[in-house]
Backbone as CSV, one residue per row, in Angstrom:
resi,resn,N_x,N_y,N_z,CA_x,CA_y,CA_z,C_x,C_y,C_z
1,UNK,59.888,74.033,94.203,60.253,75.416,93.959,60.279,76.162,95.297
2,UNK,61.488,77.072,95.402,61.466,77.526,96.925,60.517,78.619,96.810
3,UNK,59.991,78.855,97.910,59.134,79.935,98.348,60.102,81.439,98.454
4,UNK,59.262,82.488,98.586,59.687,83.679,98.280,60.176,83.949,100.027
5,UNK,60.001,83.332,100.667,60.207,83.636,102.312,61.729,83.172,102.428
6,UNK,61.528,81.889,101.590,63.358,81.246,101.835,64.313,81.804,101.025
7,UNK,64.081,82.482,99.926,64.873,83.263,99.186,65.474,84.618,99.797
8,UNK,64.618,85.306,100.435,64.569,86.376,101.604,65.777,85.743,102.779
9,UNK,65.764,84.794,103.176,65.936,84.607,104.364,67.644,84.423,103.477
10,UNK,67.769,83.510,102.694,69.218,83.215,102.109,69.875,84.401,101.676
11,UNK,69.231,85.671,101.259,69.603,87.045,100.401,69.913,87.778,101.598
12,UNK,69.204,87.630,103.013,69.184,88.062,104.412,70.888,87.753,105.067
13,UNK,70.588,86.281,105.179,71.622,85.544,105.815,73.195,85.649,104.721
14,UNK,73.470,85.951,103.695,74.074,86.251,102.692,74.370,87.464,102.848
15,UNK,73.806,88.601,103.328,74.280,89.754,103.529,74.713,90.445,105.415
16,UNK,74.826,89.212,105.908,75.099,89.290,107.021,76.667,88.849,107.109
17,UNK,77.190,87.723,106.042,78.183,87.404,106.331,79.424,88.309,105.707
18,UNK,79.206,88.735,104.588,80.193,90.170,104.781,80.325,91.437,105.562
19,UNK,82.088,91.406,106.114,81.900,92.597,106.807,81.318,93.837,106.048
20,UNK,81.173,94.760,106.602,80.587,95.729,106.198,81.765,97.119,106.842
21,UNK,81.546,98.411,105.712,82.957,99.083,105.984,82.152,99.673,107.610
22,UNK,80.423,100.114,107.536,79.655,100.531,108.502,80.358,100.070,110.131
23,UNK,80.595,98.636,109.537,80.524,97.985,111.203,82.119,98.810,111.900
24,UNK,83.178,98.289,110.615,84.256,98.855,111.392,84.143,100.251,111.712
25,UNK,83.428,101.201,111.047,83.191,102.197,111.653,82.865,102.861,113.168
26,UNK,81.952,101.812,113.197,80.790,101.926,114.738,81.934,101.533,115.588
27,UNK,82.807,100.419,115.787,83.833,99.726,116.256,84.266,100.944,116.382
28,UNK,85.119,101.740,115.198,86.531,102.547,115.331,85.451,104.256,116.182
29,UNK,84.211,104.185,116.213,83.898,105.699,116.679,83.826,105.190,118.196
30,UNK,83.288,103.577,118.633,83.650,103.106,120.269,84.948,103.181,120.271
31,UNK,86.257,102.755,119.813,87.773,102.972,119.942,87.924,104.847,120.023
32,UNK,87.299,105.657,119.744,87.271,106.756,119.518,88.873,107.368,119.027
33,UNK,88.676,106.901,117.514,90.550,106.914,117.455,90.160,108.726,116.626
34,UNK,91.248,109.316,117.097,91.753,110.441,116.586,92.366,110.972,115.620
35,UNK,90.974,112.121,115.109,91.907,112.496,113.567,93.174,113.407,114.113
36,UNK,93.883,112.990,112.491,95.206,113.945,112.815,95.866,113.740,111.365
37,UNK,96.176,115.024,111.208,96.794,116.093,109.738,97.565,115.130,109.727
38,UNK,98.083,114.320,108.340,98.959,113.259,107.900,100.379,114.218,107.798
39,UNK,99.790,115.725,107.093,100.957,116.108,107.025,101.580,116.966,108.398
40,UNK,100.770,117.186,109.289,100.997,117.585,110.611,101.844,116.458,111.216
41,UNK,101.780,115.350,111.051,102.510,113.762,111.470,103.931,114.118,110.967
42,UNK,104.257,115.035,109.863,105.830,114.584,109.744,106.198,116.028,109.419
43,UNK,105.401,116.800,109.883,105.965,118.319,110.417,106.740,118.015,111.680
44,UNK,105.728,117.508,112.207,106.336,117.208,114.131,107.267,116.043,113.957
45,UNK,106.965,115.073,113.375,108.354,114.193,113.282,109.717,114.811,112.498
46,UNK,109.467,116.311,112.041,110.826,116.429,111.323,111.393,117.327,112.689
47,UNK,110.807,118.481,112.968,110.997,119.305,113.963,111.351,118.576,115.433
48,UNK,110.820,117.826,115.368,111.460,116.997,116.713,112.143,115.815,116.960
49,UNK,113.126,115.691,115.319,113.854,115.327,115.188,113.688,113.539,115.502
50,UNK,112.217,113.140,115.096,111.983,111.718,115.045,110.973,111.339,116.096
51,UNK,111.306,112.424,117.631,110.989,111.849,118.982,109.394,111.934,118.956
52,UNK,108.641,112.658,118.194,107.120,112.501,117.931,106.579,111.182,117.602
53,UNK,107.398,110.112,117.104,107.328,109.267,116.340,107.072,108.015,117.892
54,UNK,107.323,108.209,118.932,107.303,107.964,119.463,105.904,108.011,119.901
55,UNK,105.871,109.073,120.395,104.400,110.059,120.978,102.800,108.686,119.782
56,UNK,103.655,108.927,118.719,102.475,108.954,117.690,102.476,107.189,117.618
57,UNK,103.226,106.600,118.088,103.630,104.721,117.848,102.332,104.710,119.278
58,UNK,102.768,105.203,120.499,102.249,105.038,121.585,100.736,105.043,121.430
59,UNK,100.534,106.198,120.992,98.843,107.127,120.835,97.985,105.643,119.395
60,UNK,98.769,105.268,118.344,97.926,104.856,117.671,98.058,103.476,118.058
61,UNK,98.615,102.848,118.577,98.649,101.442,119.442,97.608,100.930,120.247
62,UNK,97.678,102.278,121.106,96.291,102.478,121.926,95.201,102.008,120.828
63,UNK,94.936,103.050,120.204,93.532,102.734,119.061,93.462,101.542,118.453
64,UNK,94.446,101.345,117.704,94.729,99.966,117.203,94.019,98.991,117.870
65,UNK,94.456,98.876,119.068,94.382,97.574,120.389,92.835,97.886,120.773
66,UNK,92.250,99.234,121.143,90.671,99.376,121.180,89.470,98.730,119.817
67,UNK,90.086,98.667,118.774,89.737,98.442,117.707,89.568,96.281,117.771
68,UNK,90.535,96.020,118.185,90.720,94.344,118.232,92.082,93.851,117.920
69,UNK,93.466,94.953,117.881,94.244,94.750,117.661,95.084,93.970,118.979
70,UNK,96.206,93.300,118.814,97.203,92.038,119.609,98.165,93.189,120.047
71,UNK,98.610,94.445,120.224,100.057,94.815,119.995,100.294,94.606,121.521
72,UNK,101.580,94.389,121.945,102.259,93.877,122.982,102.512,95.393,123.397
73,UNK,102.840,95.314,125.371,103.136,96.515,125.892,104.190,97.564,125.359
74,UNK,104.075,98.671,125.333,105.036,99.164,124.758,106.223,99.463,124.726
75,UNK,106.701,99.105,125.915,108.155,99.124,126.348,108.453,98.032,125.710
76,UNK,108.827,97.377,124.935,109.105,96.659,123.469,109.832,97.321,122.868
77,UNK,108.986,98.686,122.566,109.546,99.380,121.689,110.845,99.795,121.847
78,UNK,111.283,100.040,123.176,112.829,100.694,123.491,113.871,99.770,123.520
79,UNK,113.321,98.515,123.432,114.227,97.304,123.405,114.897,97.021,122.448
80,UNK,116.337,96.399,122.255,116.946,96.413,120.902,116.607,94.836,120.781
81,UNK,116.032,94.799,119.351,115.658,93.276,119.051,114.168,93.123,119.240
82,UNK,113.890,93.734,120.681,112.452,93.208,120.984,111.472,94.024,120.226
83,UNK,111.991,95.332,119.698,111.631,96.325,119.628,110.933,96.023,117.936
84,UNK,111.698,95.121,117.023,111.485,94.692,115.594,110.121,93.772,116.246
85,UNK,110.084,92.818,117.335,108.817,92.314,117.057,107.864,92.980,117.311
86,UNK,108.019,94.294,118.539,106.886,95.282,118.327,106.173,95.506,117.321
87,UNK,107.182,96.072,116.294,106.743,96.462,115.024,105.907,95.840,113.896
88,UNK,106.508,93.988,114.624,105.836,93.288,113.398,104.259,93.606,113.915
89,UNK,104.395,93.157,115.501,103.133,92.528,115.981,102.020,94.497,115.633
90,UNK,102.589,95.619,115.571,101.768,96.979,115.121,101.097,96.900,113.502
91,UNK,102.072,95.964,112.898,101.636,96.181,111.393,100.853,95.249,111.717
92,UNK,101.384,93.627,112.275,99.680,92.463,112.039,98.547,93.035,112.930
93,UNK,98.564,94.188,113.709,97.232,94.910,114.381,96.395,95.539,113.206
94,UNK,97.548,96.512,112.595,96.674,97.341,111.296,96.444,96.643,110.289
95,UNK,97.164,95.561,109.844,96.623,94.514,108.686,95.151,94.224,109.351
96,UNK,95.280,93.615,110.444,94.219,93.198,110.948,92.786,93.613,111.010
97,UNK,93.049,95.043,111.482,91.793,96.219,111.489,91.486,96.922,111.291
98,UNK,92.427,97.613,109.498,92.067,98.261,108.464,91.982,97.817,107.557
99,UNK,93.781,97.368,107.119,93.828,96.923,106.013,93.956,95.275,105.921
100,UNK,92.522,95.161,105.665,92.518,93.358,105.915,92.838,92.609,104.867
101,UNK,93.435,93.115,103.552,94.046,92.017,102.685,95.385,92.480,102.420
102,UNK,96.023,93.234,103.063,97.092,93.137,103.060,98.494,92.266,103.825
103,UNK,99.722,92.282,103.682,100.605,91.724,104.393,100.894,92.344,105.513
104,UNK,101.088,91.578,106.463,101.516,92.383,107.739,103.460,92.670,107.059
105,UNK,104.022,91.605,106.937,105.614,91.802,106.207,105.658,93.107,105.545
106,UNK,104.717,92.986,104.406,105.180,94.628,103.585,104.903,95.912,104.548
107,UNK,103.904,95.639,105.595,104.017,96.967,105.912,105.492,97.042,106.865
108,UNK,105.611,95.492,107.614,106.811,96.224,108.740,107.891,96.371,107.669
109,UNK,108.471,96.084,106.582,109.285,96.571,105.750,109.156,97.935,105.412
110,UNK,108.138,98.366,104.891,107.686,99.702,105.150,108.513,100.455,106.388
111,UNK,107.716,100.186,107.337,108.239,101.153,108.662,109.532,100.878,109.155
112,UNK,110.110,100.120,108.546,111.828,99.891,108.841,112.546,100.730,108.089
113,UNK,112.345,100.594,106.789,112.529,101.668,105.691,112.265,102.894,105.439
114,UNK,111.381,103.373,105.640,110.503,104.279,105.061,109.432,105.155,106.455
115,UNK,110.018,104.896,107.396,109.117,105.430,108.852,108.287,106.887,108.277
116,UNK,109.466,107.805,107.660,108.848,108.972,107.615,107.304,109.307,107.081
117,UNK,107.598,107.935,105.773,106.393,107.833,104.887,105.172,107.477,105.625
118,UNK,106.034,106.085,106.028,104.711,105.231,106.957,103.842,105.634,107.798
119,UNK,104.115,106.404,108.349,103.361,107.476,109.501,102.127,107.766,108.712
120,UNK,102.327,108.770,108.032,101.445,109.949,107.249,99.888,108.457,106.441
121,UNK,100.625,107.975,106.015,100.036,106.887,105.317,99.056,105.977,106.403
122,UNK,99.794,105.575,107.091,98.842,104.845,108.694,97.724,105.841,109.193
123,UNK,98.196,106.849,109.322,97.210,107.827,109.566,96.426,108.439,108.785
124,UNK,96.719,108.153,107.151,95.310,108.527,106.881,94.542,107.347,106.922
125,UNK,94.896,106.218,106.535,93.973,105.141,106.971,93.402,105.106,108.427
126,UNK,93.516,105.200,109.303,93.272,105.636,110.440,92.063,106.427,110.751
127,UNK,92.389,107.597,109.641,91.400,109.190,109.681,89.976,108.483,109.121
128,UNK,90.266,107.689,108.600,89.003,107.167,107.472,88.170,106.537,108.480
129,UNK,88.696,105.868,109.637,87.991,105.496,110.454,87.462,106.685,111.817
130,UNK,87.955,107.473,111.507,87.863,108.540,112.950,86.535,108.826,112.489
């Protein structure tokens, strides 16, 4: 019959191996990523006619990549062609270090489609970590 010390230690070691939402927290307050109004995200992307979208790819890349994210330099982005693997390699960052059971595919379908949406949405996931 096991002892009450080894039961401890397995209930111990058992609660070590799930992440915890805490840890990514501590992670995302060292990344020190920045809150920001989801709907402020596509005020300025309407008024400036997309070019915020830019501003805002650049700024959360950064965080992303402080966090443990892969995304490649950003001059990618202005590239025609190179510019789609940017995108993949931004969504497998945020699959990666928010949303960890999701597809990296559905989201870059998402932001091919649907940018305006995608924004507001990335960023509140984002905020949750600020």
């Amino acid at each position: 019959m096991p002892s009450k010390k080894t039961s401890r230690r397995k209930k111990a070691s058992s609660r070590k191996k799930a992440p915890s939402t805490s840890s990514r927290k501590s992670r995302a307050k060292k990344a020190k990523i920045k809150y920001r109004h989801p709907a402020l995200v596509v005020v300025l992307y309407l008024v400036t006619f997309g070019i915020y979208s830019i501003y805002w790819f650049y700024k959360t890349k950064e965080e992303l990549n402080k966090l443990g994210g892969k995304i490649p330099t950003f001059i990618l982005y202005f590239i025609p062609i190179a510019n789609l693997y940017w995108l993949y390699k931004y969504c497998e960052a945020f699959t990666k270090c928010v949303r960890k059971k999701e597809s990296p595919l559905l989201w870059f379908f998402f932001v091919l489609f649907l940018e305006i949406v995608f924004m507001p949405v990335v960023q509140m996931e984002l905020n949750k970590l600020a």
